[in-house]
C-alpha positions in Angstrom: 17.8 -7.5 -8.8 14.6 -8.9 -7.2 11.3 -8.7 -9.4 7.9 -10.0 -8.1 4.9 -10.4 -11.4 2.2 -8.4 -10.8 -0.1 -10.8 -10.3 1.9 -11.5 -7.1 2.1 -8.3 -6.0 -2.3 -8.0 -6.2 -3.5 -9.1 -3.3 -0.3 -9.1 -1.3 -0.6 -8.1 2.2 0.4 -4.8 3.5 1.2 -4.6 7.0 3.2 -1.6 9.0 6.5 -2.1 10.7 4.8 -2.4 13.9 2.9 -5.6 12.2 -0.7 -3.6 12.1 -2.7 -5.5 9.0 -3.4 -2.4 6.6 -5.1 -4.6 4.2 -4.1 -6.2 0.6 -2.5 -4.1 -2.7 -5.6 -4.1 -5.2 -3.8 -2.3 -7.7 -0.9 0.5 -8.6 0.0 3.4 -10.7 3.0 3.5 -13.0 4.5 6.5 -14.3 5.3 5.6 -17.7 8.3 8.3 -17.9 10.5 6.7 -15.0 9.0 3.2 -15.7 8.2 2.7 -11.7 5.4 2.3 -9.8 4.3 5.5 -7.8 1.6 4.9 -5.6 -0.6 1.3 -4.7 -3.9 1.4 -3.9 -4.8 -0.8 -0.3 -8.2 -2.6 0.0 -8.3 -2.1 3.9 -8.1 -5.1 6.1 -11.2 -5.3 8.9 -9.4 -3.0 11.5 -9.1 -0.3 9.3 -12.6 -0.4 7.7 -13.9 -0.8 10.9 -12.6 3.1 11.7 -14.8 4.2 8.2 -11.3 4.3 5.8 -12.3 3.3 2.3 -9.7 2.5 -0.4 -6.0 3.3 1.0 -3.6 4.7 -0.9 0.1 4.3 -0.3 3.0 6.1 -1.5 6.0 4.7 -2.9 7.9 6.3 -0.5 6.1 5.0 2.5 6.9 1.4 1.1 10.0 -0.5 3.4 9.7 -3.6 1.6 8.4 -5.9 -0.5 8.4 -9.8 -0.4 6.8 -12.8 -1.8 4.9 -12.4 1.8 3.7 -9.0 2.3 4.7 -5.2 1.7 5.7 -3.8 4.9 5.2 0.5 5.3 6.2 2.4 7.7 5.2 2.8 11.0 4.4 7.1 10.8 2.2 6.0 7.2 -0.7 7.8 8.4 -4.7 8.3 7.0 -4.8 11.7 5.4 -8.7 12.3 4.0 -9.2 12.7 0.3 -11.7 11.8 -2.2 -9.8 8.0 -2.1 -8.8 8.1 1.8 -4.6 8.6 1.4 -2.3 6.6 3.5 1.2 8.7 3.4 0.5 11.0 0.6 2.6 13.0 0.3 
């Protein structure tokens, strides 16, 4: 079993599959029944808040890995609008 503190995993880098910069992790949501983390919200990198997305929000789902480096998401994670703009909601 791998673990990463989660004072390593704010900040972390989150980058697609295809190496597009999303942005950092600025926090997450636990769900306290299944003791995992559900969703983490994305401060966007420059490319992405140059096309008007604020705060990102990606699923766990969407998540391919996670290192000491980065979090990599897949490629199809897309921007779906919402109140806090969603990236792979599902």
């Amino acid at each position: 079993m791998s673990l990463i503190k989660s004072n390593n995993l704010i900040g972390l880098p989150v980058v697609t599959e295809s190496g597009e910069r999303l942005g950092s992790v600025r926090s997450f949501d636990v769900d306290v029944d299944s003791h995992t983390i559900v969703r983490y919200y994305v401060k966007p990198g420059s490319i992405v808040a140059i096309m008007g997305h604020g705060e990102l929000l990606v699923h766990a789902s969407q998540v391919v890995s996670i290192t000491e480096k980065q979090m990599t998401v897949r490629d199809n994670t897309v921007v779906v609008p919402s109140p806090i703009t969603a990236v792979g909601a599902v």
